[in-house]
C-alpha angles and dihedrals in degrees: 000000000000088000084060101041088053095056081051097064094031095064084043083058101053087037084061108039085042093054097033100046082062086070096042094095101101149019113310108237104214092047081121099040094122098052080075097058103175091027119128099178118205101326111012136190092308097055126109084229099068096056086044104038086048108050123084092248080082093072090068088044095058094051084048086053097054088044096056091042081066100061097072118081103221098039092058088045090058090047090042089053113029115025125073096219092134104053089035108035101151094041087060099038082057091044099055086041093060089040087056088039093049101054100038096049112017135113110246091255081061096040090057105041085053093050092050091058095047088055098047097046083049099044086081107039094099123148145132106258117224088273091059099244112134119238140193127178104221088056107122088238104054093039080053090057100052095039098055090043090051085048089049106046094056099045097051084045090058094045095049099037099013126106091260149350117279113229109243087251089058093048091046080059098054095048089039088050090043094055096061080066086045087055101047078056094053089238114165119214127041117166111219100222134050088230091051090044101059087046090050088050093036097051094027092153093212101056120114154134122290143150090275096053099066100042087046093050098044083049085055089054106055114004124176095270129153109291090240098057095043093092097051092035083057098051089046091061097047088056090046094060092044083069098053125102118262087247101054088042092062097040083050085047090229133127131204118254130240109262096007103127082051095050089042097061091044087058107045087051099064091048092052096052094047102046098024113207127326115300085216089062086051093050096053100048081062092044091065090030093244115149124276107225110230119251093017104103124043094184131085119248113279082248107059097100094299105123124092121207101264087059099256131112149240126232101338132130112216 
């Protein structure tokens, strides 16, 4: 029995070091977390956006927000032109994840210091898109844009692969709790509701095809990822497009594939047995000295020796 247990733990250990050393790519935002003992941040422990942001179902809803940030013209032309996702993926996929981490579960002092950099590393990402129209990224309407996908796409992946299904209360609180990101960012608009919030991203009136949407999409399919990680990443953006509206679908060029929803949850599943929720979740319910339920987090604490001293860490999903 000991031999199999250990088996056991041993292939919990690869799941995790394979899916967290994909994050560990730059400086972990909540290194200092501790040093804001009482602090809830935006959202705190009793948010809808702690239990979503830190379950494993988040994974799917980062690859659908990416995707949905592809289907508007001008969006996909500041990320062709200006952003070196292609020759850095991983750098970028850590980044946006400490930027995620930072504001869910991060004290004010956090919140703020991740936002600022957002802002600055937007302030000079300014063009004209293939349809001549002129973009900026830190315009309301194409923060907006990013942020609501970004909304979106985390709450529909946690209704579809999550534990359970969130009530559409609940669901009104996430999006409520995510717009007062959205605002810090000067993003306009936010829709208030969930409901109100699909319509707005599936009937978006400005969404279409352009050069940057095929070589970013194809980018989404099949980056340049550990060998080891390319099978489940791929199964995670399958089930990722099977989330999508009809209409976004059609303008990405994708389809959804047979089973997917199925093989999705599988997935997920595993992933969430073997890494438990987010253990930045974990840190910041002892940060505000909350209960930490028992059997919901796998991982040791961020601050258990696993910084290095550039700030980053080492194997450790946020």
């Amino acid at each position: 029995m000991s031999r199999i247990r250990d088996r056991i733990d041993g292939y919990r250990d690869r799941v995790v070091n394979s899916t967290t050393d994909l994050f560990a790519h730059a400086p972990y935002p909540l290194a200092n977390t501790l040093e804001y003992r009482g602090d809830p941040g935006l959202c705190g422990p009793e948010s809808v956006t702690w239990p979503v942001i830190g379950d494993a179902a988040a994974f799917v809803g980062g690859i659908r927000a990416l995707l949905i940030q592809a289907a508007h013209p001008e969006v996909v032309a500041g990320v062709s032109e200006h952003s070196r996702y292609q020759e850095d993926p991983l750098g970028r996929l850590s980044r946006t994840s400490a930027y995620v981490t930072a504001t869910s579960f991060g004290a004010m002092p956090e919140v703020e210091a991740a936002v600022a950099v957002v802002r600055g590393a937007h302030r000079p990402v300014r063009g004209t898109s293939h349809r001549e129209r002129p973009y900026s990224a830190g315009a309301p309407a194409l923060a907006a844009w990013v942020h609501n996908a970004l909304t979106d796409s985390f709450l529909e992946a946690f209704q579809v692969y999550g534990p359970r299904r969130l009530h559409t209360s609940e669901a009104d609180r996430f999006v409520e709790e995510q717009t007062a990101i959205g605002r810090l960012l000067g993003a306009d608009p936010t829709p208030a509701t969930a409901a109100g919030l699909a319509s707005w991203i599936a009937d978006h009136p400005e969404l279409g095809d352009s050069p940057g949407l095929v070589e970013t999409v194809g980018f989404i399919r099949n980056p340049p990822l550990p060998w080891h990680v390319k099978l489940p990443y791929r199964l995670m953006y399958v089930a990722a497009i099977a989330t999508l509206p009809d209409r976004v679908r059609r303008i990405l060029g994708v389809r959804k594939a047979p089973g997917a929803v199925m093989t999705g949850r599988l997935l997920i599943g595993a992933l969430r047995w073997a890494l438990g929720s987010s253990p930045s979740w974990h840190i910041s319910l002892v940060r505000v000295g909350a209960p930490v339920p028992d059997g919901l987090f796998r991982q040791a604490l961020p601050t258990e020796g696993r910084i290095d001293e550039d700030g980053s860490m080492r194997g450790l999903e946020s």
